[in-house]
C-alpha positions in Angstrom: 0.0 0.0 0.0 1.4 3.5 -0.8 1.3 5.9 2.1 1.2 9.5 1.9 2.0 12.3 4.6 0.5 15.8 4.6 1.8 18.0 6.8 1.3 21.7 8.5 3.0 23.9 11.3 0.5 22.2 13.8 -1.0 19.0 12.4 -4.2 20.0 13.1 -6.0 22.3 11.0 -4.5 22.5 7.7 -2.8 19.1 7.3 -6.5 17.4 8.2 -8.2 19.3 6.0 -6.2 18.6 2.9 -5.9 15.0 3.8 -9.2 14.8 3.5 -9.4 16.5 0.2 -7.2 14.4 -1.1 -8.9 11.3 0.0 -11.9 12.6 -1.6 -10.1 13.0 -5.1 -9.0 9.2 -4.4 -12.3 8.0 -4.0 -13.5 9.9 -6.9 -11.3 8.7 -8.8 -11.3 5.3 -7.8 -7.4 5.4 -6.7 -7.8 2.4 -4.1 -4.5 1.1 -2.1 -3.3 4.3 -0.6 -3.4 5.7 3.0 -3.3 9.3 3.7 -2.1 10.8 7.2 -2.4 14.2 8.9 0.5 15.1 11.1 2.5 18.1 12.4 6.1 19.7 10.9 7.5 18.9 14.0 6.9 14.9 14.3 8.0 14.7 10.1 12.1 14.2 10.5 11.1 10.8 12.8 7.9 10.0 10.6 9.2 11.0 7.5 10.7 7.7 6.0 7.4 5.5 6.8 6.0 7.5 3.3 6.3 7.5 0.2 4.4 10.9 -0.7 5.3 14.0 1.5 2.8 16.7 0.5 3.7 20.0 2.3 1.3 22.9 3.6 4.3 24.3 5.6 7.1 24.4 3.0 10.1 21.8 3.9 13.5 23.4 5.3 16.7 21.8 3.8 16.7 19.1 6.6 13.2 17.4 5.5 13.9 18.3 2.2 17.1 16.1 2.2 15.7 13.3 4.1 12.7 13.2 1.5 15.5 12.9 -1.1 17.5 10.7 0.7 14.7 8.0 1.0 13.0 8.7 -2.4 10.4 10.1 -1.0 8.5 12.5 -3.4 7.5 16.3 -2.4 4.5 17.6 -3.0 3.2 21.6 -2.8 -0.1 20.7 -0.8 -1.0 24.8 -0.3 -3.4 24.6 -3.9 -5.2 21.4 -2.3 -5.6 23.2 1.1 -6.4 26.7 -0.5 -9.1 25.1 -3.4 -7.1 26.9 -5.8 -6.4 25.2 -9.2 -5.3 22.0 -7.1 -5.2 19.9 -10.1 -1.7 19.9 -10.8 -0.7 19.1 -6.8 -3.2 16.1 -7.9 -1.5 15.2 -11.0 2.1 15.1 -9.0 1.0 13.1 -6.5 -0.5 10.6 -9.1 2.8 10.8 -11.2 4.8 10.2 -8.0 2.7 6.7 -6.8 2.8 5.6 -11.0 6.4 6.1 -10.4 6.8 4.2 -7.2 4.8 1.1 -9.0 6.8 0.9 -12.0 9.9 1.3 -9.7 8.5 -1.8 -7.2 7.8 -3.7 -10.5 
């Protein structure tokens, strides 16, 4: 199963409420056999390597943005999905980065 991670400053507010978005574009879309967590910035560097999706609401420093490379873990901007603005091309990444995890597991 792929996992994704959103994450904001707190991991309460923002982080939830696009997690939820984007499991409603999943089940719209029929995209079955991926889990989507809500957490906070803070808890990310020990969390971080569980995922294979990290979509951001609180832009990554240089630390998360290295350990994301490091495990080839793909970033996402998650501020159009939180914001309802033109969100389609967050979508489209984070569909491009599980295709590219499948034909990388194949």
């Amino acid at each position: 199963m792929a996992k994704i991670v959103v994450a904001c400053g707190s991991g309460v507010a923002s982080s939830e409420v696009t997690a939820s978005r984007i499991k409603d574009f999943f089940d719209s879309h029929q995209v079955k056999g991926v889990s989507v967590d809500a957490t906070d910035f803070k808890q990310l560097p020990e969390v971080l390597h569980n995922y294979d999706v990290y979509v951001w609401i609180a832009k990554p420093n240089q630390q998360l943005e290295e350990l994301a490379k490091e495990n080839h873990i793909a970033v996402v901007n998650g501020m159009p999905i939180f914001m309802n603005m033109n969100p389609e091309k967050s979508y489209k990444q984070i569909i491009q980065a599980l295709k590219n995890m499948q034909s990388a597991n194949k």
